[in-house]
C-alpha positions as CSV (number, residue, x, y, z in Angstrom):
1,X,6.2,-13.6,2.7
2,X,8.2,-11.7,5.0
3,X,8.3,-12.6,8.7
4,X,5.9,-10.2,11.0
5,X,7.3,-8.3,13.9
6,X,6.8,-9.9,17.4
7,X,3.7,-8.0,18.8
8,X,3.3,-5.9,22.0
9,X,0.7,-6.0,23.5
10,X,-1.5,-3.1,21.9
11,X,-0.5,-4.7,18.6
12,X,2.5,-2.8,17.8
13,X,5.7,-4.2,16.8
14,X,8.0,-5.0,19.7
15,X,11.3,-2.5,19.5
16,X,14.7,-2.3,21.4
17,X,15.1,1.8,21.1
18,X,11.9,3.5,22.5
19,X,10.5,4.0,18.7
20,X,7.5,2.4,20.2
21,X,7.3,5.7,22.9
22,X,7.7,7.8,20.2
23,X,5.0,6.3,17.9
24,X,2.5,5.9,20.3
25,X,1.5,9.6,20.9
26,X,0.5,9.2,16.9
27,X,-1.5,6.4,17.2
28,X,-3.4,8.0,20.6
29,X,-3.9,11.1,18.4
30,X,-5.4,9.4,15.1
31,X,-7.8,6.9,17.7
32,X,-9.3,10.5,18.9
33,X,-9.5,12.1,15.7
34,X,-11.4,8.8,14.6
35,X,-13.5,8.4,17.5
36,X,-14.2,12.2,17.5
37,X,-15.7,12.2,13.7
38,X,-17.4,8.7,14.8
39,X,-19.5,10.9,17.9
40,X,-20.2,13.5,15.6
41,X,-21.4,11.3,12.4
42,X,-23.7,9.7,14.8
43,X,-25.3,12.7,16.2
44,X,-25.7,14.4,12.7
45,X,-28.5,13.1,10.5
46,X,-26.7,14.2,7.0
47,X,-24.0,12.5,5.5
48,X,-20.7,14.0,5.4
49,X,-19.6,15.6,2.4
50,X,-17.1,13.7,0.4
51,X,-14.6,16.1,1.1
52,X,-14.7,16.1,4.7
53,X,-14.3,12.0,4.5
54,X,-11.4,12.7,2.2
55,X,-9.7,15.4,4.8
56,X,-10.2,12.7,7.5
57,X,-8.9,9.6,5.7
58,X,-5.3,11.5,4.6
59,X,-5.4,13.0,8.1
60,X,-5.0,9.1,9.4
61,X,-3.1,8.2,6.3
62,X,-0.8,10.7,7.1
63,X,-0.3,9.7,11.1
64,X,0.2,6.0,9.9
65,X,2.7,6.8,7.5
66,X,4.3,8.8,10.3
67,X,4.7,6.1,12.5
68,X,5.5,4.0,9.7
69,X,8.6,6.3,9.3
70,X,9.2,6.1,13.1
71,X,9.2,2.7,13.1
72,X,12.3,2.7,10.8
73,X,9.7,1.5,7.9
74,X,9.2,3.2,4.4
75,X,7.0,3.0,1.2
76,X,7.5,1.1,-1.3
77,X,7.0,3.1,-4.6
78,X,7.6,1.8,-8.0
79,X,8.1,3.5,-11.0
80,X,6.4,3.2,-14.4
81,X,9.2,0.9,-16.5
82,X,10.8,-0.7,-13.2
83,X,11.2,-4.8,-13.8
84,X,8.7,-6.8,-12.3
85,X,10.0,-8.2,-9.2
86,X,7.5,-10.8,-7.3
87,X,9.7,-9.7,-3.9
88,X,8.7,-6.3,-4.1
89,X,5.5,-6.3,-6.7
90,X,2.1,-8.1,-6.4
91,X,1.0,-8.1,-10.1
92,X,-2.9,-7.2,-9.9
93,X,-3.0,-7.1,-14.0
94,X,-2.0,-8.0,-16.8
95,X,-1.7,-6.4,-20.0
96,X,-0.5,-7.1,-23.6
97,X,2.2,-4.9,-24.6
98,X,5.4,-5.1,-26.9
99,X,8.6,-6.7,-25.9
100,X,9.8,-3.3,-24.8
101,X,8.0,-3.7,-21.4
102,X,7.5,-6.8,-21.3
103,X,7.7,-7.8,-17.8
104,X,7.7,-4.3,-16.8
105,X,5.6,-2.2,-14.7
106,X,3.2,-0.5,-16.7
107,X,0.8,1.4,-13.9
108,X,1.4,1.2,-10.3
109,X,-2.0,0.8,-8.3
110,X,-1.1,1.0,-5.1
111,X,2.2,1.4,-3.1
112,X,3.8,-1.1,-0.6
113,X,5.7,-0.6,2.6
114,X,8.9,-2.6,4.2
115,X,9.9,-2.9,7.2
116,X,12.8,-1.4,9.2
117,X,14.6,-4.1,8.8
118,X,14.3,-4.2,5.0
119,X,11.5,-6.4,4.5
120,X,8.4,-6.0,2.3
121,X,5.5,-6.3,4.2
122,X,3.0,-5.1,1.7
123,X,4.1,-5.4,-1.9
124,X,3.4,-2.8,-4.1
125,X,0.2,-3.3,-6.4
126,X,1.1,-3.3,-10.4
127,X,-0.2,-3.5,-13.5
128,X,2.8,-5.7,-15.7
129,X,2.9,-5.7,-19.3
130,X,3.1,-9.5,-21.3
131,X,3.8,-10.5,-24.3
132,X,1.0,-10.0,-26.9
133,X,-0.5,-13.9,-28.0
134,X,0.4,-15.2,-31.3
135,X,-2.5,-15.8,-33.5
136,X,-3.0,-19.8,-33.2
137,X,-3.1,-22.0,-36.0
138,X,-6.6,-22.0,-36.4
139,X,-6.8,-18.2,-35.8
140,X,-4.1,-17.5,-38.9
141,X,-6.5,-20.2,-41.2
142,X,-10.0,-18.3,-40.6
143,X,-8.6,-14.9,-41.6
C-alpha cells in the first residue's frame, strides 16, 4: 500500500508550498455546511427529503475533491476494457466472461484517488472478468 502523507496537526497532509493555506478555506467551508444541516435536522421533526441529502452529499463531495485537486492529488478512473492492475484496481468481483476480457475491467464500482506524488491511495473498485470453468470430469459424465 502506498505510504500516507506525514500529518499536521488538523489531519491534513503536511506540504512545502502553502497548498495546505489554500485548502483549508474548503475544508472550514464544507465543516459549516455540515454542521449547519446537522442544527437544522435536529430542530426539524421530518426527515429530509432524499434529494436534499443528495444536494448536500455532492456539495461535500465536490469541496473534497477540490482540495483533493489542491493538494496536487487526482481521481483514479478506469475505463470499461482497461487491464486489471492490482496497483491501481481493488477487484470487488468477479465474473465469468470469454477470453476477450479476461482479466479486464468489466464495471468500475467506484473510483480511486492518488496522491500528488503519484501514489494510489485508494484503488479504484472493479468488477474483473475470469475465465469461464471447464466442466469437470464428473460434470461432462452426468450430462
Amino acid at each position: 500500500m502506498a505510504e500516507r502523507f506525514p500529518l499536521r496537526s488538523g489531519g491534513l497532509p503536511a506540504t512545502d508550498d502553502g497548498r495546505i493555506d489554500e485548502a483549508l478555506p474548503c475544508v472550514a467551508g464544507l465543516c459549516c455546511r455540515l454542521d449547519e444541516e446537522s442544527r437544522a435536522l435536529s430542530r426539524d421533526p421530518e426527515p429530509p427529503a432524499a434529494e436534499d441529502v443528495q444536494a448536500i452529499l455532492a456539495d461535500a463531495a465536490g469541496i473534497l475533491r477540490r482540495v483533493l485537486g489542491i493538494l496536487g492529488g487526482e481521481p483514479v478512473t478506469p475505463e470499461v476494457g482497461d487491464a486489471y492492475d492490482p496497483q491501481v484496481h481493488l477487484a470487488v468481483g468477479e465474473k465469468p466472461c470469454s477470453s476477450a476480457v479476461e482479466g479486464r475491467v468489466l464495471r468500475v464500482l467506484r473510483p480511486g484517488y492518488r496522491s500528488g506524488r503519484g501514489d494510489v491511495v485508494l484503488p479504484a473498485r472493479v468488477l474483473i472478468g475470469v475465465p469461464i470453468a471447464a466442466p469437470s470430469r464428473e460434470d461432462a459424465l452426468e450430462a
